[in-house]
N, C-alpha and C positions, 0 to 999 in steps of 0.2 A: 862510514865503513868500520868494522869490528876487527879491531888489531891484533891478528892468529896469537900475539902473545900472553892474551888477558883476556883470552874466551874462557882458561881453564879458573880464572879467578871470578866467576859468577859467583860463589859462595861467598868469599870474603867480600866482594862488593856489594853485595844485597844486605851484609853485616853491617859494613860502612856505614852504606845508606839508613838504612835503620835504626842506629844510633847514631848519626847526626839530626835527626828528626826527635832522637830523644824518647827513640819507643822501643819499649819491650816484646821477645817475640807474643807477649801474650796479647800484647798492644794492635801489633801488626798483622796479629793471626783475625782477630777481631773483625779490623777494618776489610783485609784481604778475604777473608772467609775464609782459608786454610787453616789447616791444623797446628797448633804450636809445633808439635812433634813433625810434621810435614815440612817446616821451616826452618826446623833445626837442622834434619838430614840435608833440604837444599844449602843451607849457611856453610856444613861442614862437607858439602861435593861429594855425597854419599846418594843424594837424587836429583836426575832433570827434570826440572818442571815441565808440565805439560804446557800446550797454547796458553789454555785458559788459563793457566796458575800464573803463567808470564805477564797475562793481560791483568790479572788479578792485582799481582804484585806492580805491576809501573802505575796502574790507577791509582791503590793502596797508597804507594809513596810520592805520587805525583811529579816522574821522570816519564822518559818515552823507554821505550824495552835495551835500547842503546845504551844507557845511562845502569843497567843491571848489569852490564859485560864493564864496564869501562866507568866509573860517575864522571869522568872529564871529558865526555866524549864530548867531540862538536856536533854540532846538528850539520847531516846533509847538504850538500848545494841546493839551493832554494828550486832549481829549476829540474835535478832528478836523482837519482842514486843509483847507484852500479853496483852489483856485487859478481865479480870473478867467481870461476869455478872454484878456483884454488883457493878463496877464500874463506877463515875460520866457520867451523863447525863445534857445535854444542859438544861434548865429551859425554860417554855412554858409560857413566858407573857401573849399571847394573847390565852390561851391556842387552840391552832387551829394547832402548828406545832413542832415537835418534832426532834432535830437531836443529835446522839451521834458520833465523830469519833472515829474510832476505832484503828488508828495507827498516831496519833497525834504528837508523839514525834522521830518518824523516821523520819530522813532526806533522802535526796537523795534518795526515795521512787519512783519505778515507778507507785506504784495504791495509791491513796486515799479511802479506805473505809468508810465506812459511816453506822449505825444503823438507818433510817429515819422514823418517824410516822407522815404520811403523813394529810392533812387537810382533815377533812373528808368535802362529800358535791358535787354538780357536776364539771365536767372540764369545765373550763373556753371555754366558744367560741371562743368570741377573746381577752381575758385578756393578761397580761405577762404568758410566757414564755422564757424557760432559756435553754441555747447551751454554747458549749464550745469544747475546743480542746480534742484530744485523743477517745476513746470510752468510755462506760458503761455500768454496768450489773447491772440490777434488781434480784433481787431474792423476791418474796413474802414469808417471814416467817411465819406469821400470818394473818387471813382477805383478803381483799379480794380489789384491787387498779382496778381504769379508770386510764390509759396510755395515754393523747393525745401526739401525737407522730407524728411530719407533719403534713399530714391531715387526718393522721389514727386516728380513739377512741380504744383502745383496754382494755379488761378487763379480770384481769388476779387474780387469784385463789393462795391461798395457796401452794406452791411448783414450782409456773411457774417461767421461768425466761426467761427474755429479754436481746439481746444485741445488741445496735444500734451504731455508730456512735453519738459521743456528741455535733454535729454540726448540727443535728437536733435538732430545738427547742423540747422541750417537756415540761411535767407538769404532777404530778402525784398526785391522790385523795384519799382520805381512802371512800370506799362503804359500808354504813350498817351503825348500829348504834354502832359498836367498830370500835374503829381506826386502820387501817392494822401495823404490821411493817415491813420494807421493807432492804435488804439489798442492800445497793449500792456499788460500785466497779466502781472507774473513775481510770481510766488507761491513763497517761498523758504523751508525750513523753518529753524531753529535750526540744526540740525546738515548741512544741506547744502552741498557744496563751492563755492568760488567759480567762476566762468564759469572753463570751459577755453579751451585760446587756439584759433586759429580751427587747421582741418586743412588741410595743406599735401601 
């Protein structure tokens, strides 16, 4: 479980970790595939990272996504994890994107969950987007998301739920003027590659 008091310390903990490993951001940008400059802004709480940059980063430095909010975290009860409503949420600098994980401190997890409040506004033509190994499921909780998805746009409602391959780029929007929120579910196998970086 992620202590509401040291969610806001993602940046200095991703510092920590980094240079106890004894790497430079240009080092970590490397192995992560993010941009030095991208890792700078997350170090100093100026960006949220996205899924993939989270997945990026615990691979990169070899912790579970837990160990980015907290390095002393404990691992999970071996037999499940809980997370309360009430409990800590990512911080929206730029307030534009929102992410909560939701089983953070399980290891050897085959899904990643994810609570996402997506940017509101339209989908990008030809901006980044983000892929990666395993599949995922959307689920719309709230509001109402654009899905560009390939060269699909898709728009999907309160209740809908999508499941693609994670090896399609994609990109997801909040529609209207409240922000959707979305449940995500990446289903990663053992042997699948870490998130590729967005296409340019």
């Amino acid at each position: 479980m992620l202590d509401v008091g040291k969610v806001d310390r993602l940046g200095p903990n991703l510092r920590e970790l980094r240079l106890a490993r004894a790497l430079t951001l240009d080092r970590l940008a490397g192995q992560s595939g993010l941009t030095r400059g991208y890792l700078s802004l997350v170090e100093r709480g100026l960006k949220t990272p996205s899924i993939s940059a989270l997945l990026r980063l615990a691979e990169a430095l070899g912790v579970n996504i837990a160990q980015l909010f907290d390095p002393d975290a404990a691992p999970a009860p071996s037999s499940y994890t809980l997370h309360r409503a009430g409990d800590a949420r990512l911080p929206q600098p730029d307030g534009t994107f929102g992410l909560v994980p939701l089983a953070p401190g399980r290891s050897r997890k085959m899904m990643e969950p994810f609570l996402m409040t997506p940017a509101a506004g339209p989908v990008a033509r030809s901006g980044p987007r983000w892929a990666h190994g395993g599949e995922e499921i959307l689920y719309v909780v709230a509001g109402r998301i654009a899905v560009k998805l390939g060269a699909e746009e898709l728009v999907m409602e309160r209740g809908d739920c999508l499941y693609f391959p994670g090896e399609i780029r994609h990109e997801v929007r909040s529609l209207g003027r409240a922000k959707a929120e979305v449940l995500v579910v990446i289903a990663l196998p053992p042997d699948a590659p870490v998130p590729e970086l967005p296409a340019t």
